[in-house]
Every structure is written in structure tokens, then in C-alpha cells.
C-alpha positions in Angstrom: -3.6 -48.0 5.5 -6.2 -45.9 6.5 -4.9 -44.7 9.6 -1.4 -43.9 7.7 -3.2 -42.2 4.9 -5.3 -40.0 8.1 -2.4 -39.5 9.7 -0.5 -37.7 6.5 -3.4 -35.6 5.8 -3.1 -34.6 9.3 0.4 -33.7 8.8 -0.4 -31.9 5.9 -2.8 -30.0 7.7 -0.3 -28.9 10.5 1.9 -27.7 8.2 -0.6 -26.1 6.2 -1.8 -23.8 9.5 1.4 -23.1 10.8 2.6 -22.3 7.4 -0.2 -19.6 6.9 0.2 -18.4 10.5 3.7 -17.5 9.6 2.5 -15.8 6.6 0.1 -13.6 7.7 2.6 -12.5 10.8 4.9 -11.5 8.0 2.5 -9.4 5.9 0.7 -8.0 9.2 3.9 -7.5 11.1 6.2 -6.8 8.4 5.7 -7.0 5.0 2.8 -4.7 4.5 4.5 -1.9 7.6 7.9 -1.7 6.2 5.9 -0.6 3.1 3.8 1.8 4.3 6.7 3.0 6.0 8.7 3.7 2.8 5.6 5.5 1.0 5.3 8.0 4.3 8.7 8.8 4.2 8.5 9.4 0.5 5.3 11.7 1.1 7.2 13.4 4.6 10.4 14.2 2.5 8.1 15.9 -0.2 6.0 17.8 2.3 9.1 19.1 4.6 10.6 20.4 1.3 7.2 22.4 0.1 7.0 23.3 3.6 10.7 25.1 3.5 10.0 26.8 0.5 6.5 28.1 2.1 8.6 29.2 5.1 11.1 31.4 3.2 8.1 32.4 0.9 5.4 34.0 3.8 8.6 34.8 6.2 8.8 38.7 4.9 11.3 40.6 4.3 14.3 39.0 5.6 15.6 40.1 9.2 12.5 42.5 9.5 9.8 39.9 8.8 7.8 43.2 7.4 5.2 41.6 5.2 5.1 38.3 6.7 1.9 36.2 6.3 1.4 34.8 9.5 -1.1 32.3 9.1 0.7 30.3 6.2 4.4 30.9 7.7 2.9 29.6 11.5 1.4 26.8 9.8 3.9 26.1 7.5 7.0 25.6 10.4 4.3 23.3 12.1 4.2 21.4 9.0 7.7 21.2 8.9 8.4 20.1 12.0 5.7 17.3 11.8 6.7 16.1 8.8 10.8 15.7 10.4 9.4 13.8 12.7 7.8 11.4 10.3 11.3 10.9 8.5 12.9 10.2 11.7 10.3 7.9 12.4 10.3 6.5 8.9 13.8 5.6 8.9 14.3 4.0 12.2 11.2 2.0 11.2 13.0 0.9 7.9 16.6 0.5 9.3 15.2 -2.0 11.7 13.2 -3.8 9.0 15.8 -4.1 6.7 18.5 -6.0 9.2 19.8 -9.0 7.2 19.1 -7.3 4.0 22.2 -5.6 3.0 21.1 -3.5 -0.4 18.1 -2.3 1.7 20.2 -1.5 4.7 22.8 0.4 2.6 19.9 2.4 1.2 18.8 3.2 4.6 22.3 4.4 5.8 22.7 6.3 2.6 19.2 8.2 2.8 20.2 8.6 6.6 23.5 10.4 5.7 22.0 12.6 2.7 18.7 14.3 4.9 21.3 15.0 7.7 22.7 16.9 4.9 19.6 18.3 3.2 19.0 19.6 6.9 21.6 21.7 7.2 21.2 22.7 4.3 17.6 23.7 4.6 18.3 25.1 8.2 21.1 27.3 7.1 18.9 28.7 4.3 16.1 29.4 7.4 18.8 30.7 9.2 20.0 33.5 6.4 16.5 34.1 5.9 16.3 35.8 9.6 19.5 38.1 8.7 18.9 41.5 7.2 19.9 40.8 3.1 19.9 36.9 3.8 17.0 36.1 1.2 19.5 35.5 -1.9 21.6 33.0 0.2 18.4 31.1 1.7 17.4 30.7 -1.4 20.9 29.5 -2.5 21.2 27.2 -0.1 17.2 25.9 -0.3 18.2 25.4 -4.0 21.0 23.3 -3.1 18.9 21.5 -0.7 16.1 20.6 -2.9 18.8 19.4 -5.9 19.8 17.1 -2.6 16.6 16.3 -2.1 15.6 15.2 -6.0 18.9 13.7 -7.1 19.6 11.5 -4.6 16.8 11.4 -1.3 13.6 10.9 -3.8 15.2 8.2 -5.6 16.4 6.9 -2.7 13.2 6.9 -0.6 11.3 5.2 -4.3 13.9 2.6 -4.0 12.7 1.4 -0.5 9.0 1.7 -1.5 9.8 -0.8 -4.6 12.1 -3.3 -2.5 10.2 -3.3 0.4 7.1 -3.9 -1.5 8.9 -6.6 -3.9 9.0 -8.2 -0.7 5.1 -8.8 0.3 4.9 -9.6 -3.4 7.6 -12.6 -3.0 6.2 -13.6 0.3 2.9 -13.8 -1.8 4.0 -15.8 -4.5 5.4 -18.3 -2.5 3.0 -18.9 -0.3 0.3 -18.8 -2.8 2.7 -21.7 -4.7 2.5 -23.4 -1.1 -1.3 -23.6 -1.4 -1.3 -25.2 -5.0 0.7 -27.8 -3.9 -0.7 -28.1 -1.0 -4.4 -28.0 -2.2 -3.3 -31.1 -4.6 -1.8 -32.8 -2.0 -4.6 -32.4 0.2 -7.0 -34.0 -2.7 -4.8 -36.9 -3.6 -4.5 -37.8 0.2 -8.6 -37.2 1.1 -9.6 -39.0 -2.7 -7.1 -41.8 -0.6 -8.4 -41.8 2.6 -12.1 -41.5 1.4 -11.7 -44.4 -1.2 -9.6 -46.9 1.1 -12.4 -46.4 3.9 -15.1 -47.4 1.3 -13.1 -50.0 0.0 -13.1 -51.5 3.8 -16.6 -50.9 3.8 -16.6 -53.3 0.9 -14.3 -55.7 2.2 -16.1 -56.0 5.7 -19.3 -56.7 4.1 -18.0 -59.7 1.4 -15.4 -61.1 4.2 -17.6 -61.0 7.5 -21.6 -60.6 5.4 -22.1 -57.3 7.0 -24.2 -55.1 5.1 -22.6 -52.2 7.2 -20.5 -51.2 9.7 -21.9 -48.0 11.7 -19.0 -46.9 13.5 -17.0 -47.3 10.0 -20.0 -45.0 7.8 -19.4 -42.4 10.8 -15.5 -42.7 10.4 -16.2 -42.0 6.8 -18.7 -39.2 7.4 -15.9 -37.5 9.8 -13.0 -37.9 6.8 -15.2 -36.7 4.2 -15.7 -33.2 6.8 -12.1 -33.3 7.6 -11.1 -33.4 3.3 -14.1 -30.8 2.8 -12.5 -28.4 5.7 -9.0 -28.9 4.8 -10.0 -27.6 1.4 -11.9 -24.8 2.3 -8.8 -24.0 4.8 -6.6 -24.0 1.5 -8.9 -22.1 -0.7 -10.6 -19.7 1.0 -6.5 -18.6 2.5 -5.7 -18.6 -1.4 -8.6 -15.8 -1.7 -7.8 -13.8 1.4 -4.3 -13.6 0.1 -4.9 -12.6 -3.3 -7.3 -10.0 -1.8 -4.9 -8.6 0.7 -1.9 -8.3 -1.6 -3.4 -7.6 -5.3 -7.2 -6.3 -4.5 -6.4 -3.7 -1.7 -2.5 -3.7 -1.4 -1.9 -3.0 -4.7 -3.8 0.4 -4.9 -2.8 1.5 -1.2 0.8 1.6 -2.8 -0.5 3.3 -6.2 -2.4 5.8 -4.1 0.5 6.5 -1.8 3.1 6.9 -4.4 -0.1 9.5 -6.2 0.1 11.7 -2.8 4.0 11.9 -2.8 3.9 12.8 -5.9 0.9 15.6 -5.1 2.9 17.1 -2.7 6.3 17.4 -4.7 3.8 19.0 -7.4 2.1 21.0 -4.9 5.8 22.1 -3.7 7.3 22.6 -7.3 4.6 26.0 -6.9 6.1 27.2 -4.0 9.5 26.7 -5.3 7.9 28.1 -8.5 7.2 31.4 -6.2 10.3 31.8 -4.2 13.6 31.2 -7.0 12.2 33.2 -10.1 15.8 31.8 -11.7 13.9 28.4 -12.2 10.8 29.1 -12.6 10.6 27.3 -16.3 12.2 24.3 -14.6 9.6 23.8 -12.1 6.6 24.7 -14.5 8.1 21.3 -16.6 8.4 18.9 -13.1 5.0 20.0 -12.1 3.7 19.2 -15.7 5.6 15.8 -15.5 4.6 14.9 -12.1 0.8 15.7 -13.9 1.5 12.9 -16.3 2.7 10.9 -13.8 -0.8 11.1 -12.0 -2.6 11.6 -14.5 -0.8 10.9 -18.3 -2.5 12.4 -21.0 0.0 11.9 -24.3 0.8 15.3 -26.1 -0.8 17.2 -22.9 1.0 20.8 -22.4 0.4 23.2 -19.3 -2.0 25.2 -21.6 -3.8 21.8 -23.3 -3.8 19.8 -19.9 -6.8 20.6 -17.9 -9.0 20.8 -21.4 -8.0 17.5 -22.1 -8.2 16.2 -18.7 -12.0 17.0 -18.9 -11.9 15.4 -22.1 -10.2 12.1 -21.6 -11.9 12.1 -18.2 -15.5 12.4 -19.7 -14.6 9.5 -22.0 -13.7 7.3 -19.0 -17.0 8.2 -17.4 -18.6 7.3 -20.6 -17.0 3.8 -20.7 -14.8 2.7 -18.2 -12.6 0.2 -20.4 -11.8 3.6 -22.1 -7.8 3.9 -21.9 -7.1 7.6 -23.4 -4.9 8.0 -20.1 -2.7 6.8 -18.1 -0.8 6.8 -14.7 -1.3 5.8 -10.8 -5.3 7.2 -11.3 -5.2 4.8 -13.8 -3.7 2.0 -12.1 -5.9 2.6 -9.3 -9.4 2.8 -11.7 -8.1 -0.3 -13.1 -8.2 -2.3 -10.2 -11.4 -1.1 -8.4 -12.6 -4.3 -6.3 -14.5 -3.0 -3.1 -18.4 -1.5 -2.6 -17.6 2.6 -2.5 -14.7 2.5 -3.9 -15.0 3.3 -7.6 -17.1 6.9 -6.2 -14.2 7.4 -4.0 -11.5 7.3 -6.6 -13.7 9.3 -9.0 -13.9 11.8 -6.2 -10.2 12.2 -6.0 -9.6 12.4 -10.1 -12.8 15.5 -10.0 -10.9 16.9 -7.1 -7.5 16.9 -8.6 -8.9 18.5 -11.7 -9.9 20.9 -9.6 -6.8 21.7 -8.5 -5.0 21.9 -11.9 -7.0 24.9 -12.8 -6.1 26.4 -9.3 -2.7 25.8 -10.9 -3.3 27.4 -14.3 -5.0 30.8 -12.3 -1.5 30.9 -9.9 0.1 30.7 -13.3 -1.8 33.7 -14.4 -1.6 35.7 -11.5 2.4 35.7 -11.5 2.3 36.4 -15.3 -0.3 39.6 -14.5 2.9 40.8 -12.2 0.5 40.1 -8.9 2.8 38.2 -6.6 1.4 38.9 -3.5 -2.0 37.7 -4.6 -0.9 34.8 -6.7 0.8 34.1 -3.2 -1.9 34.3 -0.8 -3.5 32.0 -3.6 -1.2 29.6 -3.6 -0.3 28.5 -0.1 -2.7 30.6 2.0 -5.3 29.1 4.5 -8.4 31.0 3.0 -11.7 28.7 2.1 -11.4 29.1 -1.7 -7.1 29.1 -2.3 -5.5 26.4 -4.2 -4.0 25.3 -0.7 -7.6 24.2 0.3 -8.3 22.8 -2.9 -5.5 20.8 -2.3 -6.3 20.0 1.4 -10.3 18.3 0.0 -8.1 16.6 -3.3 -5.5 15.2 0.0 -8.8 14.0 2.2 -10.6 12.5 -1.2 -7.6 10.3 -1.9 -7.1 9.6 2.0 -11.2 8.5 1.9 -10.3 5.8 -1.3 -6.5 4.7 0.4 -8.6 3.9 3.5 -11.4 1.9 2.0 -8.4 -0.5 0.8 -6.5 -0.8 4.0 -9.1 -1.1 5.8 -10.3 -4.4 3.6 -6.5 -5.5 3.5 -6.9 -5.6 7.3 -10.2 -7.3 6.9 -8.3 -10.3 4.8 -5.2 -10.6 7.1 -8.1 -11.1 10.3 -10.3 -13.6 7.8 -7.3 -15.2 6.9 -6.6 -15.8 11.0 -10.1 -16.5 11.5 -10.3 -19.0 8.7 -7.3 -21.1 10.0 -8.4 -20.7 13.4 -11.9 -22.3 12.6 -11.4 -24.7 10.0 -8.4 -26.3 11.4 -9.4 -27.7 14.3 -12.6 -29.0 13.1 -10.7 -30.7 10.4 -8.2 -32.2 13.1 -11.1 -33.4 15.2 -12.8 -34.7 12.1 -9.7 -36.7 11.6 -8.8 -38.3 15.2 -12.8 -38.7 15.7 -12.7 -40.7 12.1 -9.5 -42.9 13.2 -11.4 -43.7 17.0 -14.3 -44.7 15.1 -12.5 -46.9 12.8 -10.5 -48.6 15.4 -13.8 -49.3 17.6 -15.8 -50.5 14.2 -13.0 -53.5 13.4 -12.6 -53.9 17.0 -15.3 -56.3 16.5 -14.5 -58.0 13.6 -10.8 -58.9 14.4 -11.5 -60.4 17.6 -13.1 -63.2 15.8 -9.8 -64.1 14.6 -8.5 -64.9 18.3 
């Protein structure tokens, strides 16, 4: 009975390692990529279209390129073409992840087919724009690009980042549901194994008048490190999980959807500077993509930064203080790691920052000074909104990294923890059933 009842828990303990193996090759190798994967494409798509709109914006006078501002149109093409390259990447990256799932694999054949279009699009408006009087198409056809690019690409690209993340969290619940029962298992089958080798203990000393049996107390001492190590195997996975997935994955996706949505913002002013037709539309998505970052209920362009310092002084006052709302939220909400609380301050001081940059662009264009509002707006220059929005981009990079950085930590503590723990727990077990069969050795010879 004993050597059945170590042999299960051995069993259990095989399938307990390879079972957590497997898991944390999916998360490391696919779960947690694919997902990153969706959010830079997402964050790519936004930045190529800002970057089209600085393009026709700094490119002059069309066909003469008289007025041009070199700096910004130079660095915007550079931008653009980097950012392509990330969608193309993006999107063979997903396509390959999402073989065997069909509605991901249809979105990634749709989103395919639409940026081929929103290219052509986009290069056709470049293309009018290097043609004497080509500046009203190019913008017609950027306009239809960008309609493309909200309607049905955005959506699109926000789809994947929710299925593909749905993912890791299923993979997460099920293995964490693994581990309960598995944890319970474990505990019936050691409380077993631990009890029947005391009752022997027991036994041997009324049947043969042995106080007690050495090699049997060692075989004891071994199973009670084998049950002790097969639990911490169970447990201390259980953590690593919950800490990859919910402490540090959780906000990596909260603060990657934040910077997509920073950049469509940050585009929605250049759009805002080159088609004067929609100016009031793009005034309303940058406000909404605001709230979206940063809620703040009854909050209007003029009423917004006030009662961002506000709300935002209250938080700092007391941190359970919920007077807004949104992926800054989210991401305050589920502060875990040393630095990162300062970090994701940082980034919310940073962004306000840039929202009055916002409201003095606003002014500038209202004051009939277009040219300055635009060398304000996307220039390079050490005190622009474009460089306020550069240090607001590296704050939330800084607070992003402190979480990926501990989700890798858990994945390689999670390895480490089956790689340690298992075999001692095996060892324990095979050294406990040796010394049990060499302590009755002994005793059942004297029934020959």
C-alpha cells in the first residue's frame, strides 16, 4: 500500500511538471507574443496614419515643395516607413498564430485585405501631393484612407488584441483549475502515504516488538520532503502564474492599448491641421480618446485639463479616490511591483502635460497662426507638443517595461521552480520506497 500510494503521488507529480512545462511554453512562446503582437500593430496602424497626415502637412506647397519643413516631413516618411514595416511584421506574426483558429484567422485575412487598401489609398494621396494643385485630392484621398483606417482596420486590429489576449487568460484559468485539483490530490495522496508509513511503524513495533525501524523513519523523513516539495511545486507555480498573467500582464495590455490610443490622439491634431472640413470632428475623437485614457465625467475640451489637475490631485491625496476613470485607471489600480506606482504617476503628470500642449495648438489655429501652431504641433524643437509627446511615450514605455520585465521574471521562476522542486520530490520518493523495501527486508524473512 505504501509503495502504490508513492507510486500515485509520483504520477501525479509527472503530470503535474509536464503539465506546467506545457503551460509556460504556451504563454512564453505564444500566448503572451501573439498579444503583444496585436497591441503593436494596433499602435503601428495609428502611428503610419499620424505619420501620413504629418507628411502632407510639412510637404509644402504641392509640386513645388516651397515651404516645406524639412526636419518634420524627413522624419515623418522615416516614421512611416518604420511603422509599415511593423504591420507587415505584425500580421505575418498573427496569421501564423492564429492557424486552427478560424474567427481569428478570418480577422487576419480581413485586416490584410483592408491596409492593402488603406495603402493605396494613402500612397495615391502622397502621390497627388507631389503634383502642382494635388493638395485637395491628397487630402481627399487621406480622408478616405483614414475613414478606412477607423471603420474597419482599428476595430479590426482591437479585435485581435481582445481574442488573442482572451487566450492567455483561458490558458490561465485552466491551468490554475489544474493546480487546485491537483494541489488536493497531492494532499489526500501525501496525508495517505505519510499516515500508512506511520501506521507500519506501528504495526512493526506491536507484531515484531521493535521500538523502531530506522530505514522505515528515513523512508518517512524522505515522503514527508517529497509531500512538502510537491506542494511548494504546486503553490508557488499557482503564484508565478497569477503574477504573470494578472499582476504584470494585465497592465502591459492596459498600457499598450493607452499608447495606441496616444497616438491616434496625437494623429487626430495633425489631421486636425491638414482637412480644416473636419476639424470639429477631430476636436470630439481627440476629446473621446482623452476619456478613454483618462475619463473625467462631464469633462469638455475647455473643462478637461482643469479637472484633470483636480481629479488628479485628489488621487494623489488618497489613492482609493475613484473621480476618474480609464486605462490610467486600470493601470493605478493594479500597481504590484517596487517603482512602479512613481512610474505610472510619471506618465499621468506627463500626459497632462501634453493636454495643455493640446489646448495652446488649439489656440494658435484659432489666433489664424498656422504656421506656428504647426511647427508646434509636429515639429522636432526641445519645447513643441511633439517632444512633450516623445517624454509622455518614454514615461509610459519606463512603467510597460517594469511589468514585462517581471512577467518574464515569473515565466523563468516558474521554470526554475519545476526544475528544482521536481526532482528533489522524485528522489525523495524512489529514496523513501528503497528505504522501505530494505527496512521490511528484515522482518519478512523471518517468515521463511
Amino acid at each position: 500500500m505504501c509503495l502504490l500510494l508513492g507510486a500515485a503521488l509520483l504520477a501525479l507529480l509527472a503530470v503535474t511538471a509536464t503539465g506546467l512545462s506545457t503551460t509556460w511554453d504556451a504563454i512564453q512562446h505564444r500566448d503572451a507574443p501573439r498579444t503583444v503582437a496585436a497591441t503593436q500593430l494596433n499602435l503601428a496602424l495609428n502611428d503610419m496614419d499620424a505619420q501620413a497626415a504629418n507628411i502632407l502637412v510639412t510637404s509644402g506647397d504641392s509640386g513645388t515643395g516651397k515651404g516645406r519643413l524639412e526636419e518634420s516631413y524627413t522624419n515623418a516618411n522615416r516614421i512611416y516607413k518604420d511603422a509599415q514595416e511593423t504591420i507587415s511584421r505584425s500580421l505575418r506574426t498573427l496569421g501564423a498564430a492564429s492557424e486552427g483558429d478560424k474567427g481569428t484567422e478570418d480577422t487576419v485575412v480581413a485586416l490584410t485585405d483592408d491596409f492593402a487598401q488603406y495603402q493605396e489609398l494613402v500612397g495615391r494621396a502622397l502621390e497627388n501631393d507631389e503634383h502642382v494643385g494635388g493638395k485637395d485630392p491628397a487630402r481627399a484621398d487621406y480622408r478616405r484612407a483614414t475613414d478606412l483606417l477607423s471603420d474597419r482596420l482599428l476595430p479590426q486590429a482591437r479585435t485581435l488584441v481582445d481574442a488573442n489576449n482572451a487566450v492567455y487568460e483561458s490558458q490561465y484559468t485552466s491551468a490554475r483549475s489544474d493546480l487546485t485539483v491537483q494541489l488536493v490530490a497531492e494532499a489526500v495522496l501525501g496525508g495517505l502515504l505519510l499516515a500508512a508509513l506511520v501506521a507500519l511503524q506501528l504495526h512493526l513495533a506491536r507484531r515484531f516488538g521493535r521500538v523502531l525501524n530506522p530505514a522505515l523513519l528515513a523512508a518517512t523523513l524522505c515522503a514527508l520532503v517529497a509531500v512538502a516539495c510537491a506542494g511548494q511545486l504546486l503553490t508557488a507555480s499557482g503564484d508565478q502564474l497569477t503574477i504573470a498573467r494578472h499582476d504584470s500582464f494585465d497592465s502591459v495590455v492596459a498600457l499598450s492599448r493607452s499608447k495606441a490610443i496616444g497616438y491616434d490622439a496625437n494623429a487626430d491634431e495633425s489631421r486636425f491641421l491638414l482637412d480644416e472640413t473636419r476639424r470639429d470632428t477631430y476636436e470630439k475623437s481627440f476629446l473621446d480618446k482623452s476619456q478613454e485614457l483618462y475619463g473625467i465625467a462631464g469633462a469638455s475640451p475647455s473643462t478637461y485639463d482643469t479637472q484633470l489637475a483636480e481629479t488628479w490631485a485628489a488621487y494623489q491625496h488618497d489613492h482609493a479616490n475613484e473621480q476618474f476613470t480609464g486605462e490610467y485607471r486600470r493601470e493605478l489600480d493594479n500597481v504590484t511591483f517596487p517603482g512602479e506606482r512613481e512610474a505610472a504617476e510619471k506618465t499621468v503628470e506627463a500626459y497632462a502635460v501634453y493636454q495643455k500642449d493640446d489646448r495652446t495648438f488649439r489656440q494658435l489655429i484659432t489666433e489664424g497662426k498656422l504656421q506656428e501652431a504647426t511647427v508646434f504641433c509636429i515639429g522636432w524643437g526641445s519645447n513643441t507638443s511633439n517632444a512633450h509627446f516623445g517624454e509622455w511615450m518614454k514615461t509610459l514605455d519606463q512603467v510597460t517595461a517594469i511589468n514585462a520585465t517581471h512577467h518574464d521574471q515569473a515565466i523563468t521562476t516558474g521554470r526554475h521552480t519545476i526544475g528544482t522542486q521536481t526532482p528533489i520530490a522524485a528522489g525523495a520518493l524512489l529514496l523513501a520506497a528503497l528505504l522501505l523495501v530494505l527496512g521490511l527486508r528484515p522482518r519478512l524473512a523471518e517468515y521463511r
